[in-house]
N, C-alpha and C positions, 0 to 999 in steps of 0.2 A: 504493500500500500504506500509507502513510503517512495519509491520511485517510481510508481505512478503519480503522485501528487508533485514530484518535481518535474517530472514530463507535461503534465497538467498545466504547472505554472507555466515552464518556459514556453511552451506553445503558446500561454496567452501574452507571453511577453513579446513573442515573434509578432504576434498576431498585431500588436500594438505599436511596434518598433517598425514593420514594414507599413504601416500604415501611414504612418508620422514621419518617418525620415529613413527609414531601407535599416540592412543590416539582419533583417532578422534569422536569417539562417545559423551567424553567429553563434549563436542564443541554441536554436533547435540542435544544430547537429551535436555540440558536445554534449548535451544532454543523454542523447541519443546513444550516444556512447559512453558515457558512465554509468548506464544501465544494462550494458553488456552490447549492442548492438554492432556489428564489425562493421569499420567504415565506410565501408562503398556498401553496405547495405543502410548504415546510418544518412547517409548521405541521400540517397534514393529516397527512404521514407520521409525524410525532413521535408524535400521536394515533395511530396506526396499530403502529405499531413499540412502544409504553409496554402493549398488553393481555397482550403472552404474560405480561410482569415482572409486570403487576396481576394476569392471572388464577393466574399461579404462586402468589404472596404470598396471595391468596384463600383457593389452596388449601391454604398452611401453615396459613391460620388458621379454618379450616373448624368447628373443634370449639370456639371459641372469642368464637363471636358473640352478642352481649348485645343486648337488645331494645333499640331507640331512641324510649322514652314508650311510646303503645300501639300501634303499627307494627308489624308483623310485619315478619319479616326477607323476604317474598314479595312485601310490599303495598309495601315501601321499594324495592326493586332493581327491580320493576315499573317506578315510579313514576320512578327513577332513568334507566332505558332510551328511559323516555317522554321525558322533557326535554332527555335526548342528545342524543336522534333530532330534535330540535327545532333545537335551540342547533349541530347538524351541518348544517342545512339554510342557517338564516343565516347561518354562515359562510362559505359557497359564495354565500350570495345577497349580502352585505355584507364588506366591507372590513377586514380583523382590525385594522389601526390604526386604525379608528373607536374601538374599546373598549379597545385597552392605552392609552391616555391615564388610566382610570380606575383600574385593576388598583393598581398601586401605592400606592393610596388605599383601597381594599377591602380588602388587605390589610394595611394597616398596622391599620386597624381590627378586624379578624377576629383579628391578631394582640393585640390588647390585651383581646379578648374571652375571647382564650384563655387568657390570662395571669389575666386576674381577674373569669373568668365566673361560677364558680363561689360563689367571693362574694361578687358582686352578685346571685346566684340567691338563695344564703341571705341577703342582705340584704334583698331583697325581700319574701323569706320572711317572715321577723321583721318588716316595718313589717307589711305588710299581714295577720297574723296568719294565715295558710295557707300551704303548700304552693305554690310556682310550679312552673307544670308547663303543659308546649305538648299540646293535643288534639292525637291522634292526625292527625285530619285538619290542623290546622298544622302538624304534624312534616310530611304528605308532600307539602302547598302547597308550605313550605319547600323541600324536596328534588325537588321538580318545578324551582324554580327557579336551583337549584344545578346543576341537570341542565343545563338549557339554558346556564349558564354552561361548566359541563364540556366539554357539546358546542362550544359557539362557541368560546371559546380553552383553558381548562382548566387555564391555570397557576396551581396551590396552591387548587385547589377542594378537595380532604381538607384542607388548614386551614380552610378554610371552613365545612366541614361541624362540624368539633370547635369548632369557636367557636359555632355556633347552638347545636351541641347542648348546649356546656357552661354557656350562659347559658341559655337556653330548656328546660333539662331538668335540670342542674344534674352533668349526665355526667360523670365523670372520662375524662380524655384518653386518658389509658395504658388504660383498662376498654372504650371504647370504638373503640381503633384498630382491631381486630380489625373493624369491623362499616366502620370508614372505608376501609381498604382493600378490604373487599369493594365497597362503593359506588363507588369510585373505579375498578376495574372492568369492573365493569357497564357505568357512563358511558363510559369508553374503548371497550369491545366496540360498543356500540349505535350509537357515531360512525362506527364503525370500517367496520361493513356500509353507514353510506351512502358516507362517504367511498372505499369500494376501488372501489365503481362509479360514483362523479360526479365524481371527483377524479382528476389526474393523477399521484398519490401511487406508482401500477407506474411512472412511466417511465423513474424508477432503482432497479431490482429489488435490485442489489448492494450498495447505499448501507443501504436499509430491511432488505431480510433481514441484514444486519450488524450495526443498529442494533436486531433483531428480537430476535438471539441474546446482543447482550449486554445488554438490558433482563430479558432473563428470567433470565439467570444472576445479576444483580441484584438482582430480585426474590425471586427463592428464599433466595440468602444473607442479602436484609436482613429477610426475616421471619424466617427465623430466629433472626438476632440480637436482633430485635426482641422476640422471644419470653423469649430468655434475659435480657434486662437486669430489673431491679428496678423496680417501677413509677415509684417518685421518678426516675430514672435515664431511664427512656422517657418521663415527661413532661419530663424538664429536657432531652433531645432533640428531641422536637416541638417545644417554645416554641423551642428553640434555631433549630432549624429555620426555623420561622416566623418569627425575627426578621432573622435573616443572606439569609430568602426576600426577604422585605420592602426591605430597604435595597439590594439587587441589583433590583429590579423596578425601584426611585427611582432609581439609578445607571442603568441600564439605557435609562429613558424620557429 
């Protein structure tokens, strides 16, 4: 009972973390694994167990999704599923410590992107006398290969995504969470259908559906809150997020 009710919790911390400023996998997988689960199956059900919290959060922010450059929001979560379904595949075919050697390094950078993308967008701007701004079809290159990150391990790919888009399109964070948690998602869902049937992710039913219920009750409450904060106040959360992800990935490796 006891680690069930730590699984319990960190799900809803996931649930609440990805909602508000990313990172939550963080949170799920070690859990996941201090209750015996071996890593590339830990990993799998973390992915697995994190959709009901992302699609719940999704749908608090359903009314509240803002274009990313000229992408529609049908041609991005497409596009998003595509690169899941991808980045779920090698991870079954390859070794997840091939790539967390890197993770902590992508994200340190993603995180300074996010912190001062925006004015290196308008700097850009001003030297180069126009407008910077990522074609439609670079927004969903981009997001094809955030995808297959997502799928393959997926720890703080929603930073990820607000750091492209905030230098590459000049996005505000807090304007466009609403559109990162829907993407973030999608990528979990689309992992999620290959992983329940290549993956050994059932063969603690008790463990996951625990980690199932408190992700989502996570997710609902952190969109919400999400919702109610000030936007200076949700970006000083995401970066916060981001940087406290960051130095836990470095500690971590």
């Amino acid at each position: 009972m006891s680690e069930l009710l730590i699984v319990l919790l960190a799900g809803a911390a996931a649930g609440v973390l990805n909602a508000v400023g990313g990172g939550g996998k963080f949170v799920a997988l070690p859990a996941l694994v201090a209750v015996g689960l071996p890593p590339v199956t830990a990993n799998a059900s973390s992915t697995i167990a994190l959709v009901p919290g992302a699609v719940v959060s999704a749908s608090v922010y359903r009314r509240e999704l803002t274009p990313v450059g000229g992408a529609s929001t049908t041609a991005l979560t497409t596009i998003s599923m595509a690169g899941s379904g991808v980045g779920a595949g090698l991870m079954l075919a390859l070794p997840a410590a091939s790539f967390e050697a890197a993770v902590p390094w992508l994200l340190a950078f993603a995180t300074l992107l996010l912190a001062f993308g925006r004015r290196l967008s308008r700097a850009l701007s001003t030297a180069l006398g126009r407008p910077v701004g990522m074609s439609a079809r670079a927004v969903l290159i981009g997001q094809f290969f955030l995808g297959i990150y997502g799928g393959y391990f997926g720890g703080a790919v929603g930073i990820m995504m607000l750091a492209v888009w905030s230098v590459g399109l000049g996005l505000d964070a807090a304007v466009s969470n609403p559109m990162r948690v829907t993407q973030l998602a999608a990528i979990y869902l689309s992992a999620t259908v290959l992983l329940l049937i290549t993956s050994d992710a059932l063969g603690s039913p008790l463990v996951l559906a625990t980690m199932l219920v408190g992700a989502a009750a996570g997710g609902f409450g952190g969109a919400h809150l999400a919702r109610r904060l000030p936007a200076w106040l949700l970006r000083g959360a995401l970066l916060t997020t981001a940087a406290i992800t960051t130095v836990l990935y470095f500690l971590r490796s």
